[in-house]
C-alpha atoms as one frame of an Amber mdcrd trajectory, in Angstrom:
protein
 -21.564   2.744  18.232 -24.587   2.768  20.653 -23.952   3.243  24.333 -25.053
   0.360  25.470 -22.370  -1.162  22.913 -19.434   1.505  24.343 -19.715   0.831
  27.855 -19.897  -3.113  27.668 -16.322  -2.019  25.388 -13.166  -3.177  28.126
 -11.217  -0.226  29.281  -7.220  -0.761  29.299  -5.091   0.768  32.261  -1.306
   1.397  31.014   0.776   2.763  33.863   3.311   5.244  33.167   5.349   5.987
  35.675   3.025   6.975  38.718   0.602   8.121  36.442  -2.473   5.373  35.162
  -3.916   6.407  31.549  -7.107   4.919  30.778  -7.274   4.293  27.219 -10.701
   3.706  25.368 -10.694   5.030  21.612 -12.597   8.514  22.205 -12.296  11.843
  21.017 -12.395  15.037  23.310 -14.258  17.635  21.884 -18.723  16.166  22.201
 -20.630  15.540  25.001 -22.285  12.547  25.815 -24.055  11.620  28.962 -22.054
   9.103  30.666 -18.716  10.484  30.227 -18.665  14.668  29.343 -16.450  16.156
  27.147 -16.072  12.588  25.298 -17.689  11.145  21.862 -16.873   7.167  21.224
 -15.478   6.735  17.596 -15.684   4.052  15.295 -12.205   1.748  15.004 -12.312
   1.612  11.228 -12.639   5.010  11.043  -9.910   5.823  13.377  -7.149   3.576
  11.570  -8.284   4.798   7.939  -5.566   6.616   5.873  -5.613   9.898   6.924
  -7.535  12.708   4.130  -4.762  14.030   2.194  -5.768  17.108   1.216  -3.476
  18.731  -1.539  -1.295  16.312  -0.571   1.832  16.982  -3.074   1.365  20.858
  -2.129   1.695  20.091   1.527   4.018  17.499   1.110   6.793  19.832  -0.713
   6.215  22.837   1.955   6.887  20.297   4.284   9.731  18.924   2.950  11.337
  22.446   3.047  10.653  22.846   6.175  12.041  20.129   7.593  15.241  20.753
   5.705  15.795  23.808   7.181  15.353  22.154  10.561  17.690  18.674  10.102
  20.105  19.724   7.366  20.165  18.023   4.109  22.374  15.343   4.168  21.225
  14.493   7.687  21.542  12.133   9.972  19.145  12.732  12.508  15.784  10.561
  12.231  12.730  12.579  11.935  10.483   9.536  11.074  10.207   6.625   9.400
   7.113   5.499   7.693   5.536   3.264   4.132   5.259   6.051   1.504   3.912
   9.419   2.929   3.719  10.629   6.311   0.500  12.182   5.666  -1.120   8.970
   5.055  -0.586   7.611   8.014  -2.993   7.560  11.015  -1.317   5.937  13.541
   1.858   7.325  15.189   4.375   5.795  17.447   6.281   8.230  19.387   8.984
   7.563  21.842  12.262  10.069  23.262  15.094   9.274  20.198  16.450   6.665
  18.019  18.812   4.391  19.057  20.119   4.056  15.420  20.906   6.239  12.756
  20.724   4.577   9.552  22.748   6.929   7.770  21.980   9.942   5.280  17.619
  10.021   6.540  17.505  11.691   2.971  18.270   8.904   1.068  15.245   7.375
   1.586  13.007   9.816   1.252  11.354  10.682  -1.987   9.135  13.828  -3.575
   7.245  11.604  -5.751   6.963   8.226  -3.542   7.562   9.204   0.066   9.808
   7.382   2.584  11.062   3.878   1.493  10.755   1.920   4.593  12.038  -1.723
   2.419  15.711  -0.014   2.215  15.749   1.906   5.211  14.845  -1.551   7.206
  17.498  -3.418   5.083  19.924  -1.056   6.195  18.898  -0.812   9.209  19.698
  -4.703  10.276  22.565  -4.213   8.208  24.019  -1.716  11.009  22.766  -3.806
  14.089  24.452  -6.790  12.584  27.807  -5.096  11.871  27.610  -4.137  15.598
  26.333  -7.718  16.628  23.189  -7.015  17.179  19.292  -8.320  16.067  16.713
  -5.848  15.703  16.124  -3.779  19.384  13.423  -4.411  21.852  11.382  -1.071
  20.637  12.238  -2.619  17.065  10.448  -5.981  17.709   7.707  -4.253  19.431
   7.239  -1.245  16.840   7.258  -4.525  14.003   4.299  -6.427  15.919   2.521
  -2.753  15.919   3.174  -2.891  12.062   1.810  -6.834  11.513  -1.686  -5.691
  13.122  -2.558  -1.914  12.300  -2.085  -0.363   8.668  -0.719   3.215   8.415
   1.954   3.561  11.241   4.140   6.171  11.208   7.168   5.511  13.945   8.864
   8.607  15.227  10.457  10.382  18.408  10.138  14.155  19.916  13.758  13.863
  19.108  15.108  13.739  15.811  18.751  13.247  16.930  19.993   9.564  17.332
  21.876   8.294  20.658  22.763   4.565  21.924  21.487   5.961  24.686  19.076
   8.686  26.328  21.457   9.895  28.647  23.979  10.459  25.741  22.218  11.975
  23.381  23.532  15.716  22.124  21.366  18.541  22.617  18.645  18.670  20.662
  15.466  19.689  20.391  11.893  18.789  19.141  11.550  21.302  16.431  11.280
  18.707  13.536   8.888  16.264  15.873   6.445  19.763  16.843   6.675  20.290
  12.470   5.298  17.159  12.117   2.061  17.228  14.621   1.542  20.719  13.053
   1.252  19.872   9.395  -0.385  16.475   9.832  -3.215  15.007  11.025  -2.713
  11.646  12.981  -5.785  10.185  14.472  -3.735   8.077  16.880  -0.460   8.898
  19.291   0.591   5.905  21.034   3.730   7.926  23.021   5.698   5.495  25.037
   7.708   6.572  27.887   7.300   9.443  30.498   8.981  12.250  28.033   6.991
  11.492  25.171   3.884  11.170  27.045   4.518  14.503  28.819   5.338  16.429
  25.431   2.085  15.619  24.212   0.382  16.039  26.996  -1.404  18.677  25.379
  -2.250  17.515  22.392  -6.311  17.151  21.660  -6.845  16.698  18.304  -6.929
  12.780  17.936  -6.650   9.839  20.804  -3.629   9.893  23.080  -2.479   6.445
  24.366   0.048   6.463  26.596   1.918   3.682  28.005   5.724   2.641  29.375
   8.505   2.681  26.423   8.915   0.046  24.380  11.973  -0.855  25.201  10.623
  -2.554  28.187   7.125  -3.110  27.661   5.824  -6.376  27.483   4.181  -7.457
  24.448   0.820  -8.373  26.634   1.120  -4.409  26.306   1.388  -4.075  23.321
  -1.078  -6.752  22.089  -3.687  -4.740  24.868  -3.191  -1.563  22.390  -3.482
  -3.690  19.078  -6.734  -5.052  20.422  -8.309  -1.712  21.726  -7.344  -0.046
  18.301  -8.632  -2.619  16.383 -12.030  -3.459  18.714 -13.356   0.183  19.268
């Protein structure tokens, strides 16, 4: 991308809490002259499978790590994904799952990854029993889905709550796993805790904006179309 090209490219203000992030797809690490510190990346190139890398190697370490950290049966939530975490370039973090969906193990395979068809089946299975369609964040996380290929949905907390204020202690053990062993190139973390927790984080492009639960979807069509434009 030229620079003429990158700073014609519209910049999109998401305000989170009293803080404003401006979001344009950029990495921090090169130097250019009109903003320091900050090299433009290509779209396509951002939203490509991520390089996997020994993948079934990595992929069983991490399994046994994660074990040790949500007990197998489980049901906390670690993430929820199509096939392989590692694969996927695109996360969607938020503070915990409002659902469980049961045992998180029996959907997860060595030799195929994490089968998003019957965890989604069971999931509206649930919601219905309680009365329920799919949840705001649900219907927002899906329209993330229809636009951008390789998302990976998770939270900083694994453990499942109907509501923030009620969830048990936890901690963010399995989520900090995760950002260790793989390589998003994309965090879109919604709501202040998320945003905060990664806060540090510098090795892909952080977009942060209010939780789904009660962003609009002019939100999150803004994020579709800077993902998919830059």
């Amino acid at each position: 991308m030229d620079k003429a090209k990158a700073r014609s490219q519209p910049r999109l203000a998401l305000r989170l809490g009293s803080t404003v992030r401006v979001s344009r797809l950029l990495f921090r690490d090169h130097r250019t002259p009109e903003e320091p510190g900050l090299v433009a990346v290509d779209g396509e190139a951002l939203l490509a499978p991520a390089p996997k890398p020994c993948e079934r190697r990595l992929m069983a370490s991490f399994e046994e790590k994660l074990a040790t950290i949500i007990g197998r049966p489980s049901t906390q939530r670690p993430f929820v994904c199509d096939g392989f975490p590692s694969d996927c370039s695109v996360w969607v973090v938020g503070h915990n799952a409002a659902t469980t969906g049961g045992n998180w193990w029996q959907y997860w395979s060595s030799d195929s990854g994490f089968d998003l068809a019957s965890w989604r089946n069971d999931y509206d299975a649930e919601r219905e029993e309680r009365g329920k369609g799919p949840s705001a964040t649900r219907r927002r996380i899906d329209r993330f889905r229809a636009s951008i290929p390789n998302i990976l949905e998770t939270n900083i907390y694994a453990t499942p709550s109907k509501r923030m204020a009620s969830m048990p202690d936890s901690d963010t053990k399995a989520f900090d796993l995760m950002l260790a062993t793989l390589t998003p190139r994309v965090i879109i973390a919604h709501g202040v805790p998320a945003a905060e927790h990664l806060a540090g984080w510098t090795d892909g492009k952080l977009i942060a904006c209010p939780h789904l639960s009660r962003a609009g979807y002019a939100i999150v069509d803004a994020v579709i179309a800077e993902l998919q434009a830059n």
